[in-house]
KOLRODREN-797417 format. One record per residue: x, y negated, z negated of N, C-alpha, C in turn. Coordinates in pm, whole numbers, plus 50000, padded with zeros to 5 digits. Layout:
N
XYZXYZXYZ;...
***
This chain:
380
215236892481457216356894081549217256905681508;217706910381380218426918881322217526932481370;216106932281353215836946281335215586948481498;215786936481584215646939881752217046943981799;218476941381701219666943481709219786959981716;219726963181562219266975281515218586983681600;217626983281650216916990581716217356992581860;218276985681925218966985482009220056992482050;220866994281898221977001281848221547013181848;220217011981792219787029481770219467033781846;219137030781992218877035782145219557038282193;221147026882195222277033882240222697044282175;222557046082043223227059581957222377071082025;221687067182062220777078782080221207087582224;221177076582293221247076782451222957085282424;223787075382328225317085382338225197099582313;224227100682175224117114382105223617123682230;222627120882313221777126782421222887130682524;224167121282550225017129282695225517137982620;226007139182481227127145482405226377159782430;225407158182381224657171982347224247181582505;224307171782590224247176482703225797181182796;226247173682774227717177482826228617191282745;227497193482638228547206182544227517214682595;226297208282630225807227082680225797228682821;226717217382895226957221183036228387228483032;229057226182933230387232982890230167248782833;228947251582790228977262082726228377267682860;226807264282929226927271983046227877275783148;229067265483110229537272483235230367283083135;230897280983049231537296782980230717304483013;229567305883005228507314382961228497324283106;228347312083202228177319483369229367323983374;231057322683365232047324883381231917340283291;231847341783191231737355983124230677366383198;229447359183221228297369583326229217373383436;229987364783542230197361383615231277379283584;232277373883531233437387983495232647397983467;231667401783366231457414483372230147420883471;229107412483538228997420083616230077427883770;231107417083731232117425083843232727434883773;232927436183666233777448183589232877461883610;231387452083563230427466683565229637471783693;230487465183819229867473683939228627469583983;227817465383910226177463383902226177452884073;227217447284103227217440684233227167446184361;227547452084356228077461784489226667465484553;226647461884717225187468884754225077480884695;225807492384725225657502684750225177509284642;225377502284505225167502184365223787499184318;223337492284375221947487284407220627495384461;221137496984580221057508684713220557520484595;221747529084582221627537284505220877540984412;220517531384313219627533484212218067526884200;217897521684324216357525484408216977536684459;217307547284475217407558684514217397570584441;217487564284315217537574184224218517587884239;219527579384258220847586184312222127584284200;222277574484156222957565884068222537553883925;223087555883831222257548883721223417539983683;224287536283745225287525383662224507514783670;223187504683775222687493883763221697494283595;220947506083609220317511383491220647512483371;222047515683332222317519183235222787502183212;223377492183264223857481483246222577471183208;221687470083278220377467683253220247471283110;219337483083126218447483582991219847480882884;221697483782847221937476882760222227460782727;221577454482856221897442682808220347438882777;219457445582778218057442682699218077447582563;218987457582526219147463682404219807450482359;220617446682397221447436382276220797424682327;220237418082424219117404782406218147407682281;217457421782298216477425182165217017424382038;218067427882032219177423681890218937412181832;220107406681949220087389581891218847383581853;218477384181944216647377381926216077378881826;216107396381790215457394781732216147389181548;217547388481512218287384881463218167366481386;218187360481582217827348381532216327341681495;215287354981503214057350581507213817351181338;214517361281257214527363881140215417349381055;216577344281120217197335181047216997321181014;216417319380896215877304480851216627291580962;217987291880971218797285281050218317286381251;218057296281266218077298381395216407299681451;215007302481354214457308381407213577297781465;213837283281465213437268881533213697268881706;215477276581698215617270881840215047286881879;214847299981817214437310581906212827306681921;212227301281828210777296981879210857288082023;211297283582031211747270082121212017272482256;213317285082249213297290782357212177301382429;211697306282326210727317082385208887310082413;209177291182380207827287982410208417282382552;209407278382596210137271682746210037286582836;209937294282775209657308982854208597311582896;207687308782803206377305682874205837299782924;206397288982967205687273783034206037283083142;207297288983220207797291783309206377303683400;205847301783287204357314583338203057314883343;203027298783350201477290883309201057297683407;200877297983540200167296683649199897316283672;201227324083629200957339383667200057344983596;199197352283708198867364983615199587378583657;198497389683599199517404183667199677405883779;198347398783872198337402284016200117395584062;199447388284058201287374284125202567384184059;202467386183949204267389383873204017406483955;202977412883998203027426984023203407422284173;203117418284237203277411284367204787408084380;204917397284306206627390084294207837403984302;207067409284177208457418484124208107432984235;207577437584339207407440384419208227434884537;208307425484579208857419084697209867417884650;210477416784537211667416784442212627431484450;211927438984429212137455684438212337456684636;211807453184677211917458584833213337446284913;213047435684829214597422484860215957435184887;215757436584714216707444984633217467459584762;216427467084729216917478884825217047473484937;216767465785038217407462785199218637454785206;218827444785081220507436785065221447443984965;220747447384904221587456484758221937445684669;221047435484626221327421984546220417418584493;220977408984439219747397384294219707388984305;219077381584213219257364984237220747360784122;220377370883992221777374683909222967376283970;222857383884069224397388484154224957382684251;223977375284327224517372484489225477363484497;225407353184383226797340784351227797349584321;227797360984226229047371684168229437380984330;228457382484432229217391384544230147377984613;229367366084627230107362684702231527357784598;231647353784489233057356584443233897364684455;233237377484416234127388984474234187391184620;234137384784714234417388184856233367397084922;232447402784872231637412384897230767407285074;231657420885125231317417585292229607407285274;229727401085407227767399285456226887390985353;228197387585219227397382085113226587366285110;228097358385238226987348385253225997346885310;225687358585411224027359185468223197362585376;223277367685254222377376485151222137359685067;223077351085084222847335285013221867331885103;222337327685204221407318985337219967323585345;219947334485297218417345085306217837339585190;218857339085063218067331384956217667320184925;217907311184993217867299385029216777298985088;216237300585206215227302885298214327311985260;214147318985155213407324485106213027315084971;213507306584908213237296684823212417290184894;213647280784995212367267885087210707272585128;210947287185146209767291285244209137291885132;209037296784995207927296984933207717280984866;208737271684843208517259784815207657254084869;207287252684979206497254085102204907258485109;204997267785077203977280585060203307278084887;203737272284820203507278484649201987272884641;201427260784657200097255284663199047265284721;199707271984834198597279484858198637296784826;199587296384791199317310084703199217309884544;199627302084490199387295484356197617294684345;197027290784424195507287884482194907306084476;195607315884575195177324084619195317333184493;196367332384432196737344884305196477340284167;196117324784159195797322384024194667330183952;195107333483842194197343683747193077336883698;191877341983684190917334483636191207327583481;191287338283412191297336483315193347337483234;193647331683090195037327283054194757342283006;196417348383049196707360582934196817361282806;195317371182782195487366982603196747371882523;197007374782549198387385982464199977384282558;200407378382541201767371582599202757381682617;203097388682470203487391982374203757407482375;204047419282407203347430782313203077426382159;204007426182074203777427481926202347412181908;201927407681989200837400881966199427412281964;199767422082044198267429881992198117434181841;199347436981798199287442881645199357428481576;199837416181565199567410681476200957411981427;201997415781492203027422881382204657408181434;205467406581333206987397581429207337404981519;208007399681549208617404881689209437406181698;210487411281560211917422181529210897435181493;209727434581434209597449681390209097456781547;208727450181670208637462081752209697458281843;210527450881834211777449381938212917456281896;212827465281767214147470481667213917482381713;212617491981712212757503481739212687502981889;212067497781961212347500382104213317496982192;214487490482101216047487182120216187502482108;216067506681973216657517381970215837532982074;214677529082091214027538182183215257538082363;215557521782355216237521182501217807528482507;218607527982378219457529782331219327544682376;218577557082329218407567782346218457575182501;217577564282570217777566382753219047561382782;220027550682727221407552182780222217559782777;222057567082636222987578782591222667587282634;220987592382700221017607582760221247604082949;221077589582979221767589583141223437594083130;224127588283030225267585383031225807599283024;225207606282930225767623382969225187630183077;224297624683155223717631283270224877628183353;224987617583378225817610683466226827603683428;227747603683402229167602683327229387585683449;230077575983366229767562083454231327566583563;232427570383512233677573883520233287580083678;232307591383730232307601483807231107590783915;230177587283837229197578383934229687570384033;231117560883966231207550584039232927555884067;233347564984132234607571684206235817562684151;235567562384006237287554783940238347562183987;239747555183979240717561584005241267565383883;242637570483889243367571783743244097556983731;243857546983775244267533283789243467524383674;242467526883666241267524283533242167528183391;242467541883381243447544283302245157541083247;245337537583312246877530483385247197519883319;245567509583373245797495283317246247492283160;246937482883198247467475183046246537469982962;245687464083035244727455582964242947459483036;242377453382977240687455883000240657449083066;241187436383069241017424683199241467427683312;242637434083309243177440983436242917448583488;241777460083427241567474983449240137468983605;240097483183642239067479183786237427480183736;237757487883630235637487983597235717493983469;234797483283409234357490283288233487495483260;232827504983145231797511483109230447500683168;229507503683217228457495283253227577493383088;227247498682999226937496782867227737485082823;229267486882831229917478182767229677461082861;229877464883013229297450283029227777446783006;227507458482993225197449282903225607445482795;226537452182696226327441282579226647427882591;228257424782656228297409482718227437403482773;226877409682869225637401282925224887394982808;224077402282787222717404782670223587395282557;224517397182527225157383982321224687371782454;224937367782594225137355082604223657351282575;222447356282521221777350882475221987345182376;222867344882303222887335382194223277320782200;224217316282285224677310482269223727300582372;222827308982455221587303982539220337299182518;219957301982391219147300282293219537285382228;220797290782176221187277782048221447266482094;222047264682239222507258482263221467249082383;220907255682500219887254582572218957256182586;218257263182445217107261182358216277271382486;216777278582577216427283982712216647301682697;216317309582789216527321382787217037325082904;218437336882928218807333383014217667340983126;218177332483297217447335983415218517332283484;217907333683655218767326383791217967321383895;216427327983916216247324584022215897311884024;215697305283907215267287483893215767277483981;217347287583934218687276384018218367273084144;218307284684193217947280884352216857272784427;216057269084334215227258584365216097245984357;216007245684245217097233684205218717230484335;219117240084390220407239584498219557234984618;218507244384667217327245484776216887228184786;216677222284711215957210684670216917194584757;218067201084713219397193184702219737191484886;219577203684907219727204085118218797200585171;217457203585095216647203685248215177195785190;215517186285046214437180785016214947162784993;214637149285118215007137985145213997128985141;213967117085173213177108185197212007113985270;212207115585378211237122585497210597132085468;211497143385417210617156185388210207164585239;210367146485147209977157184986208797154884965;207837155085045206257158185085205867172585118;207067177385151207137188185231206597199885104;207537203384971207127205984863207327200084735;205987194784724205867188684552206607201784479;206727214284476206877224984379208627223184388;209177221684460210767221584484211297206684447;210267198984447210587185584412211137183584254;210507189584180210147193784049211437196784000;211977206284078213657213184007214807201684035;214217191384158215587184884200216417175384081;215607172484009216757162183869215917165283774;216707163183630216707168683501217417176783462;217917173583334219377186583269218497201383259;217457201683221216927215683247217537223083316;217207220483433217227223983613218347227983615;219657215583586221107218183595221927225983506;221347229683379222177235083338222277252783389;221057253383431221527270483477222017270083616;222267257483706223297258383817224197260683799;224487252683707226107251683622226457268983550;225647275783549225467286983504225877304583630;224937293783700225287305583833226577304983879;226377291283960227667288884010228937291683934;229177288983811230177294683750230777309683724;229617317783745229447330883756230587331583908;230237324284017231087330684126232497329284121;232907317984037234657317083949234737332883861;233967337083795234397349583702234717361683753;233197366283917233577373883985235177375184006;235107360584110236577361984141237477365184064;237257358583946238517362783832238847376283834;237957380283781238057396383774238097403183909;237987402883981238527410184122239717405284145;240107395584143241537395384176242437398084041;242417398483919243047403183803242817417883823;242257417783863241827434283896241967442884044;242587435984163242867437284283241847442384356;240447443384320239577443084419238717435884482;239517425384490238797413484577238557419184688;237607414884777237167419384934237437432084961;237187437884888237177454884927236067461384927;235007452284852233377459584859232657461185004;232417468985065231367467585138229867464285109;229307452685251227987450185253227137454285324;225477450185328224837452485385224777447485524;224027450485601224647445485760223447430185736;224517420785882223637410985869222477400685854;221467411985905220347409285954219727420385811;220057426685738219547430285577219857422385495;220987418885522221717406885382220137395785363;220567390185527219257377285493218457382085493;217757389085522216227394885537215887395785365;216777405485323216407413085201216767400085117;218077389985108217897377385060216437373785016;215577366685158214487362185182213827365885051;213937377585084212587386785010212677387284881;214137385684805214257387484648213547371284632;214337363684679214107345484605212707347784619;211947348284730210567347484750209517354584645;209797367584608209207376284531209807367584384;211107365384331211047361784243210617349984146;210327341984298209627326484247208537330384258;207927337284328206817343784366205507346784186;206757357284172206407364584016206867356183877;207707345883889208257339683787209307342483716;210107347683806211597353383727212247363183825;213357370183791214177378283855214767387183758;215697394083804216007408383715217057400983573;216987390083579217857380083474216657373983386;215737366283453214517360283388213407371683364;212947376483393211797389983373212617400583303;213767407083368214577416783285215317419983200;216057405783166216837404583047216117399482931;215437386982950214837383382875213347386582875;212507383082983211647385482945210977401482885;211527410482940211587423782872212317421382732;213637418082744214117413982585212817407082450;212387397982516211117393482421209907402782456;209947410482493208607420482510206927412682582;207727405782659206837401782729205597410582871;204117407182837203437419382917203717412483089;203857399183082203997402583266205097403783322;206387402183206208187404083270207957421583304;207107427283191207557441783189206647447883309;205487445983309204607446083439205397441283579;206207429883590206987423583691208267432983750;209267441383579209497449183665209767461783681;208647467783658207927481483644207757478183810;206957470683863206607467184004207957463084061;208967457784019210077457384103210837471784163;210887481084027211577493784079210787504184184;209177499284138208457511384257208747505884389;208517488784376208727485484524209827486784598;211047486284521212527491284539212677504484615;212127511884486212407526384523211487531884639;210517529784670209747531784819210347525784901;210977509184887211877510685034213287512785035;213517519184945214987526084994214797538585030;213417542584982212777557185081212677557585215;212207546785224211857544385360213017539685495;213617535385403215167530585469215847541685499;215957554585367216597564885401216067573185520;214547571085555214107581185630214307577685755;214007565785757214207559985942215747563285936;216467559185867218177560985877218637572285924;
***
């Protein structure tokens, strides 16, 4: 009777220990989304036109913000992969990274991050950004949601039989780059930090961020960094890119976004009647997994706001027109569930861990990008 007592006690301890640990990393995601949330509005990276632009190869503030928040994901990582203390939960996170890719091969993630690239140039958005436009007021932004949404359901829908149609014969032997050499994965993530490091510093004198994105002398003015209207786009990649740490340690996860939207998608339009409809969307609807990167996004659209209104440019961005918002919506969620990630899951991290189908995913996002903002420009 004592050791059925006992053992009873120790289920409830367990079951307590289990919300605790969960409720501090729904507390930390939402810091976590609340900080993404502020500096991609500081660093511009939201704005269609910002977007637009660099499938145009017109503008590099999305670029330069990018590759530095892969420079400092490759840091940390590779930091905590080296530390006796840490290198449990970076194994941990980077094997939950791969479950996320059982089913892709190159065809699917070249495909995904393609339809991903062409989303991109017709809305000027992400699956990363579109919670941060609509914080910041950013015209047309809730059609660029509604598009993502319906571009979730529709492939929720759809995944059995293209899952069927694009499955790879055979498992990718090499996950990894530094798996062909045999070598950890700080010694080739250190120099090609610093290889990325080198393309920020020669965009950044090509293109000065100050002149790219038409600051005023009001940037200068400000009292504070919190107050000021935009910061260096480098300086918001490193914020981005540290919140891997605390994404890792804490959610044993790497960060992404387009997951969430299964998980929101699931919540409207998956019931009694119709969660036959997709077993694949069924999947995201309960479990702390699922929720903690809601709690992640959504918090992101509190930071936008923060920072646009500490910063007085709330609703002053212009958007894409209506019928691009959703369209191009459609097309990012779709391509990114499609391929297994988005410019957060494939680009931050999975490029951060040197992964061959994030980097394949979006190598194919920017060609498909940049051909249709060609194409956009020409009919235009």
């Amino acid at each position: 009777m004592a050791s059925r007592r006992r053992t009873g006690l120790e289920e409830v301890d367990e079951r307590s220990s289990s919300r605790r640990m969960q409720m501090t990393a729904l507390a930390v995601s939402s810091v976590c989304g609340l900080m993404f949330g502020f500096a991609i509005e500081k660093g511009k990276v939201y704005e269609p036109l910002v977007v637009k632009n660099q499938m145009l190869l017109s503008q590099f503030v999305m670029l330069k913000m990018f590759l530095s928040g892969i420079i400092t994901g490759m840091f940390v990582m590779s930091l905590l992969s080296m530390l006796p203390l840490t290198r449990n939960q970076y194994l941990g996170a980077k094997s939950t990274f791969v479950k996320g890719l059982r089913d892709k091969g190159f065809l699917t993630v070249l495909t995904g991050g393609a339809l991903l690239g062409m989303g991109m140039a017709v809305a000027g958005s992400c699956p990363g950004v579109v919670l941060a436009q609509i914080g910041s007021g950013t015209q047309n932004s809730i059609y660029t949601l509604l598009g993502a949404l319906f571009g979730t359901l529709l492939y929720g829908i759809l995944e059995p039989v293209v899952t069927d149609l694009m499955r790879p014969e055979h498992s990718i032997r090499f996950q990894f780059l530094y798996n062909l050499y045999g070598s950890p994965f700080f010694v080739m993530a250190l120099p090609t930090a610093a290889v990325f490091s080198m393309v920020v510093f020669t965009l950044e004198l090509a293109y000065p961020w100050e002149e790219e994105i038409s600051i005023t002398d009001s940037v200068y003015q400000s009292s504070s960094w919190i107050t000021c209207p935009a910061w260096p786009p480098y300086l918001s990649g490193v914020v981005v890119g540290s919140l891997q740490i605390p994404t890792v340690l804490v959610m044993g996860d790497t960060l992404g976004a387009s997951s969430s939207f299964c998980t929101i998608t699931s919540q409207f339009f998956l019931h009694k009647s119709t969660k036959r409809l997709s077993p694949y969307l069924l999947k995201f609807q309960t479990g702390f997994p699922n929720w903690w990167q809601v709690v992640f996004v959504l918090s992101s659209i509190f930071g936008a706001f923060l920072s646009s209104m500490l910063s007085g440019t709330y609703g002053t961005v212009a958007g894409a027109s209506v019928v691009q918002s959703f369209v191009g919506g459609a097309l990012i969620l779709f391509g990114a569930r499609l391929g297994g990630g988005c410019t957060s899951g494939h680009g931050l991290s999975g490029i951060g861990l040197l992964n061959s189908l994030s980097i394949a995913s979006m190598m194919a996002m920017f060609v498909g990008g940049t051909l249709t903002a060609q194409v956009q420009q020409w009919i235009s």
